[in-house]
C-alpha positions as CSV (number, residue, x, y, z in Angstrom):
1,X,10.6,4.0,7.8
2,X,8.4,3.4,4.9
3,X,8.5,6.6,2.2
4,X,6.7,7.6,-0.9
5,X,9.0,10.0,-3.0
6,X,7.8,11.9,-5.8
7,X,5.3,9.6,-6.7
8,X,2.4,10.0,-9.1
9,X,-0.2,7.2,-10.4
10,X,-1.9,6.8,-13.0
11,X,-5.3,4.8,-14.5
12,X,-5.6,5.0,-18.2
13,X,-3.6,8.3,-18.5
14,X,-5.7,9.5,-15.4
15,X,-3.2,10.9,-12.5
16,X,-5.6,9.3,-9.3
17,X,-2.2,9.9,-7.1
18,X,0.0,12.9,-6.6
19,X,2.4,12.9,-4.0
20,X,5.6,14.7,-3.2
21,X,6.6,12.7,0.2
22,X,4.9,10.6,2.6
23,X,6.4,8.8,5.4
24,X,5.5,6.3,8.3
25,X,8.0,6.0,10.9
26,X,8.6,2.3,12.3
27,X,6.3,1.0,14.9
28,X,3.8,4.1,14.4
29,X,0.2,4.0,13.3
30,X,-1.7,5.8,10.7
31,X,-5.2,6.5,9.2
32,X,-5.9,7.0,5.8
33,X,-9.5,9.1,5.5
34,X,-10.7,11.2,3.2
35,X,-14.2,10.6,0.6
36,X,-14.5,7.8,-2.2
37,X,-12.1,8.3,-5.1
38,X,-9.6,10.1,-3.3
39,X,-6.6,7.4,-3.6
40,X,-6.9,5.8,-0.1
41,X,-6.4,2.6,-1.5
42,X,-4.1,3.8,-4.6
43,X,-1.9,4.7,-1.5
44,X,-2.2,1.3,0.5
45,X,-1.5,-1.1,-2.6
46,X,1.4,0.9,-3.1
47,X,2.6,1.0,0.3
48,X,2.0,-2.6,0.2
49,X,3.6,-3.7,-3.0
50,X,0.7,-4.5,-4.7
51,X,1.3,-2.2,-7.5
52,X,4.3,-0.1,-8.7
53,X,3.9,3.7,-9.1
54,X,4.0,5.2,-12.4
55,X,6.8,7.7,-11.4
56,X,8.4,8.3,-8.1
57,X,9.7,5.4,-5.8
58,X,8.6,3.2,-2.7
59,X,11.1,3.3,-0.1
60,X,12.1,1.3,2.8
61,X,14.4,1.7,5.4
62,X,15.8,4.4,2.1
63,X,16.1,1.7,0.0
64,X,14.1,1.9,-3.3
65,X,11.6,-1.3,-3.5
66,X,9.1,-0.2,-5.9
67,X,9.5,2.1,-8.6
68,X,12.5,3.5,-10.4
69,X,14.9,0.4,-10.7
70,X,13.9,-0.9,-7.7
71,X,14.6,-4.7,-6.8
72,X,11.9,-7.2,-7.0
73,X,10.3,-7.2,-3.1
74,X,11.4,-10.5,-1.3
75,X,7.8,-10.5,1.0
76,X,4.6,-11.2,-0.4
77,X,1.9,-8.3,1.1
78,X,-1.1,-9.5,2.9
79,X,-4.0,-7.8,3.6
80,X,-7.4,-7.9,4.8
81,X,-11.1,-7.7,3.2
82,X,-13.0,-4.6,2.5
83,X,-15.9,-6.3,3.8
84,X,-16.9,-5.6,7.1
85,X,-18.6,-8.9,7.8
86,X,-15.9,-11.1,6.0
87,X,-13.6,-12.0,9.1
88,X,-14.8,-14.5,11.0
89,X,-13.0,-13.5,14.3
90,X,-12.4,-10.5,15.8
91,X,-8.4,-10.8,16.0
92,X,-6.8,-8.5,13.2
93,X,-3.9,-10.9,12.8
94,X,-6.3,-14.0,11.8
95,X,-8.3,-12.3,9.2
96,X,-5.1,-11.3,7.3
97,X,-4.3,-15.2,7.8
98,X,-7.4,-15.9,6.5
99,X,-7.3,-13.4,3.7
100,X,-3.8,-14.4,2.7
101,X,-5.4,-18.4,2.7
102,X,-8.8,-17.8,1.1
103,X,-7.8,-14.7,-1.6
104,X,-4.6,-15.2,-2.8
């Protein structure tokens, strides 16, 4: 299970991120929606270690791996490009190869 507790962000003082508990059970899906400045992808590069919360931990499994005096994560995060007509496939596994080759 992967688990935001009591986090809050922040942007040059500004709290963009305020969230008591969020979790994602193992091998279930979610969507993130919601209008432009919202913290939809606040949320994602936390979830995927791209970015350590101001207060408040990133959990795994219950174990702290962001935030607090969480150990440093032993996986490097991939991801995939906001731009629609970046991939240049239609399998969701290639473009994050491709993202992970061409962007980081």
């Amino acid at each position: 299970m992967l688990e935001l507790a009591g986090v809050r962000h922040r942007y040059d003082g500004r709290v963009v991120l305020d969230i008591a508990r969020f979790t994602v059970a193992a091998g279930s899906g979610v969507a993130i929606v919601g209008p432009n400045g919202s913290g939809k992808s606040t949320l994602l590069r936390l979830l995927a270690l791209l970015e350590r919360p101001s207060e408040g931990e990133v959990r795994l499994d219950g174990v702290a791996v962001a935030g607090g005096r969480a150990p440093r994560a032993g996986r490097r995060p991939g991801g995939v490009s906001r731009s629609w007509n970046s991939a240049r496939c239609c399998c969701a596994a290639a473009s994050v190869k491709i993202w992970n080759s061409d962007y980081s």
